[in-house]
Structure formats: C-alpha cells, structure tokens
C-alpha positions as CSV (number, residue, x, y, z in Angstrom):
1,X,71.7,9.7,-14.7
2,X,68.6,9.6,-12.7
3,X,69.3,9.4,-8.9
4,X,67.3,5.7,-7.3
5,X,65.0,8.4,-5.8
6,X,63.7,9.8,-9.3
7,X,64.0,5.9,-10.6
8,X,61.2,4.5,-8.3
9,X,59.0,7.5,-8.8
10,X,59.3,7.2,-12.6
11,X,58.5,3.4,-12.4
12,X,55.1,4.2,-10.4
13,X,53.8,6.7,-12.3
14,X,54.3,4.3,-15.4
15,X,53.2,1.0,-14.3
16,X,49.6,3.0,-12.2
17,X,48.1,1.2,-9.0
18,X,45.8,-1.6,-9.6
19,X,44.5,-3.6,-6.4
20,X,47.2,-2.4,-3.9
21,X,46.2,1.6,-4.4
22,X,43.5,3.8,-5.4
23,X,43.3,3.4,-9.1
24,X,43.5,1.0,-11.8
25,X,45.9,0.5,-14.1
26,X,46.1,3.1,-17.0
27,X,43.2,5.3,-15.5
28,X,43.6,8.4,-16.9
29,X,42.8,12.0,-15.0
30,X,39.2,12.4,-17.0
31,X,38.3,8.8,-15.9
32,X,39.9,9.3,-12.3
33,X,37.5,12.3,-11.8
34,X,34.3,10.2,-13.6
35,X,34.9,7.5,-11.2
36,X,35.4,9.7,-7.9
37,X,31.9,12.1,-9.1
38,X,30.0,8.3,-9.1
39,X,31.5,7.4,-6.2
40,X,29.9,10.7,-4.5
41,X,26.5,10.0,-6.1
42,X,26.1,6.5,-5.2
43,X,27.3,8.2,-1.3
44,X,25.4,11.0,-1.3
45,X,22.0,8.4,-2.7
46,X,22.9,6.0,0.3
47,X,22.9,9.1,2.7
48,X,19.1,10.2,1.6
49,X,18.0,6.5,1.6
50,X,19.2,6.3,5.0
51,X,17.3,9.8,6.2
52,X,14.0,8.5,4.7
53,X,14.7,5.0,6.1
54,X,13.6,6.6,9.3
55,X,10.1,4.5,10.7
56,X,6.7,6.4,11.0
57,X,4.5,6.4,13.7
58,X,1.3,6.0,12.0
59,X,-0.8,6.8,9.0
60,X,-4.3,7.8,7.6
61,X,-5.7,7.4,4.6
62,X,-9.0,8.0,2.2
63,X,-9.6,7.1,-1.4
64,X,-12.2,6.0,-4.0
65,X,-11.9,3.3,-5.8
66,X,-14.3,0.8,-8.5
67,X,-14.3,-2.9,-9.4
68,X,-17.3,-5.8,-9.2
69,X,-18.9,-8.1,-7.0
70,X,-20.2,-10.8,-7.4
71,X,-23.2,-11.9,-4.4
72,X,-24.7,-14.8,-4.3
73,X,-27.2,-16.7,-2.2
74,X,-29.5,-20.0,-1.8
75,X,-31.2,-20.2,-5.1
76,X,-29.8,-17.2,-7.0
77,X,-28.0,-16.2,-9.8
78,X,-24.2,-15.7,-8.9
79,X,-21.2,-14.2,-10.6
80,X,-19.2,-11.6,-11.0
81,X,-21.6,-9.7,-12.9
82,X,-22.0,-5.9,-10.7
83,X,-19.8,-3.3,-11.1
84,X,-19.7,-0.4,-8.7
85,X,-18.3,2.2,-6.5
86,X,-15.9,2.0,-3.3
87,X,-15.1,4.4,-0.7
88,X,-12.1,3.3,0.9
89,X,-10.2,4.5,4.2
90,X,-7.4,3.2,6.5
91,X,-5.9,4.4,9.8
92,X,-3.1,2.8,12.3
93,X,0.2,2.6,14.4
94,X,3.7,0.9,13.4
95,X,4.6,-1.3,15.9
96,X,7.8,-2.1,14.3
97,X,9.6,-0.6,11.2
98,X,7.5,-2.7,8.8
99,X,4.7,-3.7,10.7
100,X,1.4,-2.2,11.8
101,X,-2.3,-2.6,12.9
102,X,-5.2,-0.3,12.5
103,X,-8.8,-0.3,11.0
104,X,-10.1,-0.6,7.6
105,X,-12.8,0.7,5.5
106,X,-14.0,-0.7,2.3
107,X,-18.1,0.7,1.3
108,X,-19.0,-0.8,-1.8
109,X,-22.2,0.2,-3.8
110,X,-23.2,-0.7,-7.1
111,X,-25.4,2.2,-7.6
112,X,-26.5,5.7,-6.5
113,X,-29.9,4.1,-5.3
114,X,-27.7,1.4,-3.5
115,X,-29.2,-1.5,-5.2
116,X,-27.0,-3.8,-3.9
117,X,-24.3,-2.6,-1.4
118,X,-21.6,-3.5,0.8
119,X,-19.9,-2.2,4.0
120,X,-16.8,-3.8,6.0
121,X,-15.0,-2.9,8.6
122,X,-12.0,-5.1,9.4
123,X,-8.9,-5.1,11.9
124,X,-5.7,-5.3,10.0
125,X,-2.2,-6.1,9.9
126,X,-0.4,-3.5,7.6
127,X,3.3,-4.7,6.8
128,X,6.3,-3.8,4.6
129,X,8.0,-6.7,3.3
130,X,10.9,-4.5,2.1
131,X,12.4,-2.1,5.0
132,X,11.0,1.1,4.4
133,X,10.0,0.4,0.8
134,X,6.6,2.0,-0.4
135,X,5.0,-1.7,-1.5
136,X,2.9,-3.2,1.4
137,X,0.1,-5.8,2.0
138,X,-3.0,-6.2,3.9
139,X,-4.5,-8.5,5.9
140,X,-7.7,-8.1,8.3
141,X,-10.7,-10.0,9.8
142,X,-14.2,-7.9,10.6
143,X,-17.6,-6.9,10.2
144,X,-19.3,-6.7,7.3
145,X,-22.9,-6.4,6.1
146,X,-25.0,-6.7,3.3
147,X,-27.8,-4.8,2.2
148,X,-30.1,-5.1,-1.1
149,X,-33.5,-2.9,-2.0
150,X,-35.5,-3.3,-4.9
151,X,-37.3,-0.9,-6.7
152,X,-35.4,2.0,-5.5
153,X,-37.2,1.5,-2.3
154,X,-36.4,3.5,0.8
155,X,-35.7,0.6,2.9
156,X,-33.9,-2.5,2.3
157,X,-33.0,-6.2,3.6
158,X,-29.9,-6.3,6.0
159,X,-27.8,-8.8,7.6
160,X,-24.3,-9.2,9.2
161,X,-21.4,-11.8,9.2
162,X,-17.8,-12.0,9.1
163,X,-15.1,-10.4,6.5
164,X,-11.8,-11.6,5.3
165,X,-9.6,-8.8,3.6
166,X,-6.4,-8.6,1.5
167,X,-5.0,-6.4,-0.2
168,X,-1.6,-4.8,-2.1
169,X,-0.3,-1.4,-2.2
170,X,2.0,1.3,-3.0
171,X,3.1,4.3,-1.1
172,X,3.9,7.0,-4.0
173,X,5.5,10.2,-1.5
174,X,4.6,13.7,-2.7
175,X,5.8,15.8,-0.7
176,X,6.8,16.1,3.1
177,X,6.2,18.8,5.7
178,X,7.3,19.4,9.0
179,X,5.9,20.6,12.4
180,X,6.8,20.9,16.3
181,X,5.5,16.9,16.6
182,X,7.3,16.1,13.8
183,X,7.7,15.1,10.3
184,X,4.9,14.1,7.7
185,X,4.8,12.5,4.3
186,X,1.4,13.2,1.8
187,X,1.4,10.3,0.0
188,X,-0.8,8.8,-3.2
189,X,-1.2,4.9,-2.6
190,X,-2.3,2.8,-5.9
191,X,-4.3,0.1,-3.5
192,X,-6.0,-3.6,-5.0
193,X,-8.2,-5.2,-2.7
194,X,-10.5,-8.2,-2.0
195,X,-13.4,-8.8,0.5
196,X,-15.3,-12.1,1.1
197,X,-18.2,-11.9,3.6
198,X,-20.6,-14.6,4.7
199,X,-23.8,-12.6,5.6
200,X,-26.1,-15.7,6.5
201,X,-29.6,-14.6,6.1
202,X,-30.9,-10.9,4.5
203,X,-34.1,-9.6,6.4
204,X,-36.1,-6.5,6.6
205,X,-36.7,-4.6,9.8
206,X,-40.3,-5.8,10.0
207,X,-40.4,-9.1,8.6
208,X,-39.7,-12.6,10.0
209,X,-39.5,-14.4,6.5
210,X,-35.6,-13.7,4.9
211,X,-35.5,-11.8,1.9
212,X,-32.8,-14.2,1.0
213,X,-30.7,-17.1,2.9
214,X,-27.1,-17.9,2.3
215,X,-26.0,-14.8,1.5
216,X,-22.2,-14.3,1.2
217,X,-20.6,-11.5,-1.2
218,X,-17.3,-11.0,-2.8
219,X,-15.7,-7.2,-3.7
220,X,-12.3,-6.6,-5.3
221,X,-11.9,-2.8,-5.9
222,X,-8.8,-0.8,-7.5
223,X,-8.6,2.7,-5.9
224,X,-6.5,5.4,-5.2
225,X,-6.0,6.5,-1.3
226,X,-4.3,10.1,-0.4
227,X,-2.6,9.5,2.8
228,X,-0.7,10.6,5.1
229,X,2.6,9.2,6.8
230,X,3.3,10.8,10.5
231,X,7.0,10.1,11.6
C-alpha cells in the first residue's frame, strides 16, 4: 500500500498544473519543450528589438526620385501635365527619440535642357510616430524658386517665393557598421513627397516686363534615398 508521501506525488503527476504552476493541464514533454523554445524566441526577439531601439544622433541622406508637376500662372494652361526628374537629399539631428530637424532638398526638372524646373530648400521637422519604427513623416517650410527657358535657351526666367513640404517614408536597414564614434546604420528609404511654391512673378535678368505673373508650382516625386543613420 502506497505510503501518503507516494499518494500525493502520484495525484500531481496525474491531475498536471494548470494556473497555479508552470504547465497546463495534460501538456505533454514534446509540447512542454515547444512551448519553452517559443518562449525563448519571443525573449531573445524582445532582446534585439530593445538593442536597436537605441536613438540615433542624426542622419544624411541622397536619392533620385520622378513624378509630375503641374505650374501654373496668370493666363496659362495648368495641370498636372509634366513629368520629370528629382534629386532629393536630407540631413539633421534627433532632438528626441522620434523627433528631429534638419534641411531638405527636393530639385525637380522636367528635362535635360531644364525646360521647366524646380528647386526647394525647406527647414523640416523629421518624426517617428512609432518609437524607433522605420515609417516617418515630413514637414518643412522654405525657399523655393522657379525657373522656365524656352527654346533650349541658355538663360531663363527666375523668381523666388515660399515652399510648403510633406512627405512619407520608410527606413529599410541594410546593414550597420561600427567605429570609435559609434555605431552606423546604411539604410534604403522608399520616400513620397509633395511641394507647393508660390513664386509670384518669373523675370529674366535683363528685363523689367515678367515673363509670367502668378506663378506658383506643385511637385510630388516617388524616390529612393540611401542614407545613413549615426547613433
């Protein structure tokens, strides 16, 4: 006859542990060691989420990009009816985890002989709305001027004004290095963007009479940045 002793240890290993132990009840060895190699997984996951969670100082960035425009002005033609080319760039400081500021660059031209073309140079705010997530947006307010030749010609009508920008991104990581000042992250960043600029009045150099009045311009570009995250 079993002793009380070998009585209670009988009775747990028959009726398991549910809430008040370890394991469920009827959780056999295979699905005991299936649950504990998740349980690792999911540990060791939160542990590298946690290393990368660590803020970076800054970041620069360059990229190409394409899309249309549409210009307009006082008695022409608008819409968004010219496609071109964008050189895009980006650099700044984090002044919090998710949040930074820093200069824009975003050089649209619709042809090689710069037909019509585009240049803005805004302030930004740069900010994660996820901790540490690669997904940002844009914000800034700048300079911007607008420039038009016809005929291919060598010189062209200017004028300035001011530039709204937004835009949306992701931070794709490639790889990371390290050096004596730190660490750094090579990223590709998929980046949408839209300018509007209100130039006013187009004018050439030598000329009193504007090439054109009212002159405002829209841009929204898709591109692809390379840059580069310094922690």
């Amino acid at each position: 006859m079993p002793s009380p002793v070998q009585r209670r240890s009988v009775s747990v290993q028959a009726t398991g542990v549910d809430g008040r132990g370890a394991w469920p009840r009827g959780t056999t060895p295979s699905a005991r060691s299936l649950i504990a190699t998740a349980v690792l997984l999911v540990a060791s996951s939160v542990a590298s989420r946690a290393q990368d969670r660590v803020p970076f100082r800054g970041w620069v960035g360059l990229g190409l990009g394409a899309g249309p425009a549409n210009i307009a002005c006082n008695g022409c033609t608008s819409g968004w009816n010219l496609h071109g080319y964008t050189l895009l760039g980006s650099v700044g400081v984090m002044i919090t985890p998710q949040l930074g500021i820093g200069l824009g660059l975003d050089q649209w031209v619709q042809s090689p002989e710069d037909s019509e073309a585009t240049n803005t140079l805004t302030v930004l705010l740069h900010y994660y709305p996820i901790d540490r997530a690669g997904a940002f947006v844009e914000a800034g307010v700048g300079y911007s001027q607008g420039q038009a030749r016809l005929n291919r010609s060598t010189t062209g009508a200017r004028g300035d004004g001011l530039a709204l920008m937004a835009a949306v991104g992701y931070d794709v990581r490639v790889f990371r290095f390290e050096r004596e000042d730190g660490t750094y992250d090579v990223n590709l960043t998929p980046r949408v963007s839209y300018v509007y600029s209100s130039i006013g009045d187009l004018r050439y150099a030598d000329s009193r009479t504007p090439f054109a009045t009212g002159w405002r311009h829209q841009v929204l570009s898709v591109g692809l940045e390379v840059s580069l995250r310094m922690r």
